[in-house]
C-alpha positions as CSV (number, residue, x, y, z in Angstrom):
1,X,107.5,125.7,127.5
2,X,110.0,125.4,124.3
3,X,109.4,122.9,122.0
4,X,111.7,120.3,120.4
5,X,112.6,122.0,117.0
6,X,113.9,124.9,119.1
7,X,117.0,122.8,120.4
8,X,117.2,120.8,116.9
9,X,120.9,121.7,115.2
10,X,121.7,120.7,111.3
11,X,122.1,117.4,112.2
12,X,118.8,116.7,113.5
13,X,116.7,119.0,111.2
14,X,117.6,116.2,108.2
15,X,117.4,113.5,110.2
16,X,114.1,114.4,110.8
17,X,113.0,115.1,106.9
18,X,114.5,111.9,105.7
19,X,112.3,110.1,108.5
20,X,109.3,111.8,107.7
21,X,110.4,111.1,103.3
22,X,110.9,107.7,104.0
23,X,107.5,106.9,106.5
24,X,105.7,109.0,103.8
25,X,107.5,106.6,100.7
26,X,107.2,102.9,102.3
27,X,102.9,104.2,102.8
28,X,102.4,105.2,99.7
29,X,103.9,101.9,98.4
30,X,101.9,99.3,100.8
31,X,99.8,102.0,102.0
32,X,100.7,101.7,105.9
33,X,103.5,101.5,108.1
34,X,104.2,105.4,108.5
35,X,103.9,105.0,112.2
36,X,106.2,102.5,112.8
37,X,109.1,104.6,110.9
38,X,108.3,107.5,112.3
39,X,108.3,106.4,115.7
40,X,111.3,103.7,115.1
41,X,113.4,106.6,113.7
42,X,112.3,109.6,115.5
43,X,113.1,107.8,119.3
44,X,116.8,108.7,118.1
45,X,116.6,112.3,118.5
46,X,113.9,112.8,120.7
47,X,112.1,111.1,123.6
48,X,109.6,108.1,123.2
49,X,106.6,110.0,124.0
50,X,107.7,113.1,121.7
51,X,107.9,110.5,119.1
52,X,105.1,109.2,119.3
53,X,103.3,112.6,119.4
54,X,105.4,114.0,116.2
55,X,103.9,111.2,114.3
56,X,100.2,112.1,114.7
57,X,99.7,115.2,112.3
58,X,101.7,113.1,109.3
59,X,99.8,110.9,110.0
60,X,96.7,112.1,109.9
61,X,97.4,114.1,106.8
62,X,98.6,111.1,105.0
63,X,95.6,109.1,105.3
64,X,93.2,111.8,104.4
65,X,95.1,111.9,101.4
66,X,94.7,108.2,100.7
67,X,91.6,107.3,101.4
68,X,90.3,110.1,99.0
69,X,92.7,108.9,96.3
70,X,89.1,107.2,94.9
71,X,87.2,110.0,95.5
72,X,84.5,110.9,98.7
73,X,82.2,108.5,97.8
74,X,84.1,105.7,98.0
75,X,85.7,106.7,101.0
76,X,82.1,106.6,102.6
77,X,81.1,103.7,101.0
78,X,84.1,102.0,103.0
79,X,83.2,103.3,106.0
80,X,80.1,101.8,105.6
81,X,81.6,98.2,104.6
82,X,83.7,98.4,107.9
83,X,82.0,100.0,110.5
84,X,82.5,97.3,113.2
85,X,86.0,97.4,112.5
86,X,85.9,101.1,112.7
87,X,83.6,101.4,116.0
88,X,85.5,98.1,117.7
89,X,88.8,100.0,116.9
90,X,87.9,103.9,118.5
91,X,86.8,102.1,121.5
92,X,89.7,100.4,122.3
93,X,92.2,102.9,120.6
94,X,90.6,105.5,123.6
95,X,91.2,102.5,126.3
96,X,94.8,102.2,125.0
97,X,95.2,105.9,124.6
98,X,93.9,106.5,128.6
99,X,96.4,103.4,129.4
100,X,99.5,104.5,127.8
101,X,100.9,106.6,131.1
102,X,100.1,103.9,133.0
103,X,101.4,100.9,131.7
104,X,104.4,99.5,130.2
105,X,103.9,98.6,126.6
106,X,106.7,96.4,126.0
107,X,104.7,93.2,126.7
108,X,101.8,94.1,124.2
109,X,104.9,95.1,121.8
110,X,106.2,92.0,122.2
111,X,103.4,89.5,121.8
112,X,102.1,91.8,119.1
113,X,104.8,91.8,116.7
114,X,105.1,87.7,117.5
115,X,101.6,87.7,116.2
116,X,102.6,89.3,113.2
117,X,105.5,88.2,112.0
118,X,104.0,84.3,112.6
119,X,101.0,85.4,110.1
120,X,103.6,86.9,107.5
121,X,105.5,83.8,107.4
122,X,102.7,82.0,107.5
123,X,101.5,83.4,104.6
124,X,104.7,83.8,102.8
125,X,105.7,80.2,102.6
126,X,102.3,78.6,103.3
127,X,98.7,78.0,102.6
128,X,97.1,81.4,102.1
129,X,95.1,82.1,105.7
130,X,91.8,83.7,104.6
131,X,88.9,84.9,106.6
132,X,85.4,85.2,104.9
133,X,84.0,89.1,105.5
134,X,80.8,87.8,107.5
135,X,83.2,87.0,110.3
136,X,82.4,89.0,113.0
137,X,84.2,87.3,115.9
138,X,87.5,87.6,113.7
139,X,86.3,91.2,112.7
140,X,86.4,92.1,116.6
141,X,89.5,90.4,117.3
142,X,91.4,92.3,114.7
143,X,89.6,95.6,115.1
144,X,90.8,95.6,119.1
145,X,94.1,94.6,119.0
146,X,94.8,96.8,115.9
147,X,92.8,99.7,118.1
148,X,94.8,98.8,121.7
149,X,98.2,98.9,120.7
150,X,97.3,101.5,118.0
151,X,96.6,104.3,121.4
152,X,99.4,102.7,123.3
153,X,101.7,102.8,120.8
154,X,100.7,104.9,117.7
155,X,101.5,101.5,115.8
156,X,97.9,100.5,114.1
157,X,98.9,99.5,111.3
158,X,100.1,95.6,111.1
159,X,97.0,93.8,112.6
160,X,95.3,96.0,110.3
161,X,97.0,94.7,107.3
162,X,96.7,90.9,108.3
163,X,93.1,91.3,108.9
164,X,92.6,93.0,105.0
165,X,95.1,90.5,104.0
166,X,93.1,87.7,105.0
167,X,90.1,88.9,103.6
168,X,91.9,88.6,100.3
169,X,90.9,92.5,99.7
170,X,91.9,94.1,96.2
171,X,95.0,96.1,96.0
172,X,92.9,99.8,95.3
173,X,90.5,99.1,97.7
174,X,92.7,97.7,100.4
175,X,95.1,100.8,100.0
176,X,91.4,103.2,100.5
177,X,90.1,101.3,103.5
178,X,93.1,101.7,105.2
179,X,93.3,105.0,104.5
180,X,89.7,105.4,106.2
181,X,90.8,103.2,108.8
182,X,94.1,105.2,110.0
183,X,92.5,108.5,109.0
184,X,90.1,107.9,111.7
185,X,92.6,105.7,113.8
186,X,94.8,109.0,113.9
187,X,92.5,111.9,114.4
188,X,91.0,109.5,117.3
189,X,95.1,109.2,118.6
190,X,95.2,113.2,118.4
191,X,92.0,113.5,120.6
192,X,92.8,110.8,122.6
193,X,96.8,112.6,123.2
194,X,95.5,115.4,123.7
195,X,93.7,114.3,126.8
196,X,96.9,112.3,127.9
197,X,99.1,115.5,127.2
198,X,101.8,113.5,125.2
199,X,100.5,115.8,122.1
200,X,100.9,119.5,123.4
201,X,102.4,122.8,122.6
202,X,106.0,121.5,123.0
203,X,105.7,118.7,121.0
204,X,103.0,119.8,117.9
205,X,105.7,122.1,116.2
206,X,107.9,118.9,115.6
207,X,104.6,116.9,114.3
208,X,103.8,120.0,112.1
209,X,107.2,119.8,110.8
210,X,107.4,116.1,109.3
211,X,104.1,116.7,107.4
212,X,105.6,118.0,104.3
213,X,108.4,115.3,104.0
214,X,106.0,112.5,104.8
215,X,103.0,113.6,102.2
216,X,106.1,114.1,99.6
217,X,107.2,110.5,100.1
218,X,103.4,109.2,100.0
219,X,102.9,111.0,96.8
220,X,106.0,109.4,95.2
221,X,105.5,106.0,96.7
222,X,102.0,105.8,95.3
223,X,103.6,106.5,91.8
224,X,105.5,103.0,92.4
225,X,102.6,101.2,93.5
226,X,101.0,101.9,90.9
227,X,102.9,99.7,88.3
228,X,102.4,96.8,90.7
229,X,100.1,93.6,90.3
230,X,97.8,92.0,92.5
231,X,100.3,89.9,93.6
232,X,103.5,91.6,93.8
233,X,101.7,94.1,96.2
234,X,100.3,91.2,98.3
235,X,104.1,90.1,98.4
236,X,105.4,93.5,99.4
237,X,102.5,93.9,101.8
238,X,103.3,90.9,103.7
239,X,107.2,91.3,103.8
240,X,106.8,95.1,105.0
241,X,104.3,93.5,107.3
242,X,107.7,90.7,108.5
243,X,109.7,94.0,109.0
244,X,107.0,95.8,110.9
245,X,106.6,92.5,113.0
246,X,110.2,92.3,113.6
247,X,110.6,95.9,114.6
248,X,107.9,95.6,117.3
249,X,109.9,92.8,118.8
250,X,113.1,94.8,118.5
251,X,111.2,97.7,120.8
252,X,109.7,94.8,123.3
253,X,113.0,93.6,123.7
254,X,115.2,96.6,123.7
255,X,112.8,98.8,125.4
């Protein structure tokens, strides 16, 4: 079976690297929202489910890269302070990952990027919504709708956010727990499509392909980020996070 890069003229080829550039950029700024690009951007040129298989390796890659931006050890010490996220999340990333063939996910698209975009506004032109780190029930809540729609749609990133959000987490460590967080998230989406078959030979190459761009554009967005504040990266979180909202509504509604 041929894959997707095969048939790809001039046009599509750089269409595909400024995707993968500008995923890679907006993550290494905020440190998510590479998924929703890729997959907003990619659907284009190529078929959902291609799309949402050629943002897997990127993705993966990325957030290796990130979450050892700090070094090993504080990678593991992460995994350590978030391991009910992190176990709460596979589970139901697998569940969603099994589901995806079988069910329509504009419904969950919908009601999740409602979700978000009321918490961004919410926390925009409101009283700051914070959740103490000894919440468990909250901790669960988050973990499995970030998890669900993460296998159903690749998209883990947003309920991720809000959850570190309210937690007030600093900007460093935010950016390195979710870079455990989808590291794990992704290599669990590669298993998990792998079973489905929506990651296979004829759609790998094209997720082999956008790695390059999208680890350029983390590399130069992290640059940015770096001259930021506490605050102006809690502002661009949260507006990235009203975009990402909006965009899952756009794909609920527009199919």
């Amino acid at each position: 079976m041929s894959h997707y890069l095969i048939h790809f003229d001039l046009f599509s080829i750089v269409f595909s690297l400024i995707v993968g550039f500008s995923a890679g950029f907006i993550k290494g700024i905020v440190g998510f929202a590479m998924p929703m690009i890729l997959l907003s951007g990619m659907t284009i040129i190529v078929p959902a489910d291609a799309a949402l298989a050629a943002l897997i390796l990127p993705t993966v890659f990325s957030n290796i890269q990130q979450a050892n931006a700090q070094g090993f050890a504080s990678a593991v010490s992460s995994i350590g302070q978030f391991k009910m996220f992190l176990i709460v999340g596979a589970l139901f990333l697998l569940l969603g990952a099994y589901l995806t063939p079988l069910i329509p996910s504009q419904l969950f698209l919908g009601i999740m990027g409602c979700l978000i975009v009321s918490f961004s506004l919410f926390q925009i032109l409101g009283p700051k919504f914070q959740i103490d780190r000894g919440n468990r029930l909250a901790t669960v809540f988050f973990a499995s709708i970030s998890g669900f729609f993460g296998g159903i749609s690749g998209v883990w990133g947003p309920p991720t956010v809000a959850y570190l959000t309210a937690l007030n987490t600093e900007k460093t460590e935010q950016i390195r727990v979710q870079g455990v967080i989808y590291g794990l998230g992704a290599a669990l989406l590669l298993f998990g499509h792998l079973m489905s078959g929506i990651f296979s030979w004829e759609t790998a190459p094209l997720s082999a392909f956008l790695v390059a761009p999208a680890l350029l554009g983390v590399w130069l967005g992290t640059r940015i980020r770096d001259h930021f504040d506490q605050k102006t990266f809690r502002t661009a979180t949260l507006f990235v996070l009203l975009i990402a909202g909006g965009n899952l509504i756009r794909r609920a509604w527009l199919g």
